[in-house]
C-alpha positions in Angstrom: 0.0 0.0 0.0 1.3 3.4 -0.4 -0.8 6.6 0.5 -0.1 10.2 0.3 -0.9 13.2 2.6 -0.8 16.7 1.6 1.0 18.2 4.4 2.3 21.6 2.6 0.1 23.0 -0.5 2.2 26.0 -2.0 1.7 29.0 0.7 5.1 31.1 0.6 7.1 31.1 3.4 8.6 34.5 4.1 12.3 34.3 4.3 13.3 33.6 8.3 9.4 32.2 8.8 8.1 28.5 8.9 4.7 26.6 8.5 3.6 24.3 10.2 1.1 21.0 9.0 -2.2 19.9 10.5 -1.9 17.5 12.8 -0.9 13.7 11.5 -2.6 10.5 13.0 0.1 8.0 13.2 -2.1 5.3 14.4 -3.9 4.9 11.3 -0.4 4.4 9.8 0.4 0.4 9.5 3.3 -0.9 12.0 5.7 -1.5 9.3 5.2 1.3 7.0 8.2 3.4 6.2 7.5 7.1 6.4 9.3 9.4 2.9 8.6 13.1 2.3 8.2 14.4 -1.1 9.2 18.2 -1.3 9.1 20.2 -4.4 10.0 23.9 -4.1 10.0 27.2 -5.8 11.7 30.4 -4.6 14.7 31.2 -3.8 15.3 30.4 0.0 16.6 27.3 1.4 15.0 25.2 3.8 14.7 22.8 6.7 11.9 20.4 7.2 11.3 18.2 10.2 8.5 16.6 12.6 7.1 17.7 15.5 4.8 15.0 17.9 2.5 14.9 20.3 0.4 12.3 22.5 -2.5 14.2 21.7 -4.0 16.1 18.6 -4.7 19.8 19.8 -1.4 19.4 22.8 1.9 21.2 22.6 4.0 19.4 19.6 7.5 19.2 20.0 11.0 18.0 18.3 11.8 14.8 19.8 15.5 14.9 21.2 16.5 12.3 19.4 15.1 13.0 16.0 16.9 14.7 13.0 15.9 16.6 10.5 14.6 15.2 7.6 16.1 17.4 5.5 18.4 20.8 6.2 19.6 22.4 3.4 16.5 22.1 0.2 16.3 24.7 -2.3 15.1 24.6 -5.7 18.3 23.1 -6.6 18.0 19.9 -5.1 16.7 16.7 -6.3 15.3 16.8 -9.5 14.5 20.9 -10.7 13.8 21.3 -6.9 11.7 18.0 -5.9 13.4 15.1 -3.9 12.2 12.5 -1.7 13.7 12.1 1.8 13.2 8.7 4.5 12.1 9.8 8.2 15.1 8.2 9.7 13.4 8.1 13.0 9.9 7.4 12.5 7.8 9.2 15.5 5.4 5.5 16.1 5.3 6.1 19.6 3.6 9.3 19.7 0.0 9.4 18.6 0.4 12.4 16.7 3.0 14.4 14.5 3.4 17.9 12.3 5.7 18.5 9.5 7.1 22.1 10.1 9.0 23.9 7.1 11.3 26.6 8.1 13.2 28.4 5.6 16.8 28.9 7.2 18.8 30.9 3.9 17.2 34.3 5.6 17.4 36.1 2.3 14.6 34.7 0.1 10.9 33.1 0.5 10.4 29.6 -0.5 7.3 27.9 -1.7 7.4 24.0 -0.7 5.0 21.6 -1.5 5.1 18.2 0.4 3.5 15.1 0.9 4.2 12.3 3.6 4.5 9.1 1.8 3.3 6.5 3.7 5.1 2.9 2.6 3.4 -0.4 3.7 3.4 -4.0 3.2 5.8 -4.1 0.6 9.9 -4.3 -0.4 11.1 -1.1 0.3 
């Protein structure tokens, strides 16, 4: 099975700002699903993208301490005419809930990200 979730739909993100997905229910993910996220940008910042969980949907979501980034330097350079696809090293299963939260870091240009959380299941990987 693979799934898709719209996480970022094309808002700009001023350069310096961030945005910041609805919240994710990881327990409608299946246990052995590997998590990807597909970014495609425009603009001309760079950016930084990683999760943020929680134990419950509308509570305070944080970085995990022990989670990196799932990607730190993107621009519209990267992958293929800006769009790549990156593994969450560190899936977040234990929590109930996650955000994806896309900062741009360059501070001297906006981006425009779109991304997706792939969701991977029940197959060779």
């Amino acid at each position: 099975m693979i799934s898709a979730i719209t996480t970022h739909d094309g808002t700009t993100i001023a350069k310096g700002g961030n945005t910041i997905s609805s919240a994710i229910k990881l327990s409608d993910i299946p246990a052995d699903a590997k998590l990807l996220f597909d970014l495609y940008e425009t603009g001309d910042g760079t950016n930084k993208v990683e999760y943020l969980v929680c134990a419950t949907e509308t509570g305070t979501f944080i970085v995990p301490s022990s989670a990196a980034d799932i990607v730190t330097a993107h621009d519209k350079s990267s992958g293929t005419s800006g769009r790549n696809v990156y593994k969450l090293d560190d899936p977040p299963y234990i929590n109930a809930w996650m955000k994806i939260k896309i900062t741009e870091t360059g501070g001297i240009s906006a981006v425009v990200p779109i991304g997706r959380l792939i969701i991977w299941a029940g197959g060779k990987f």
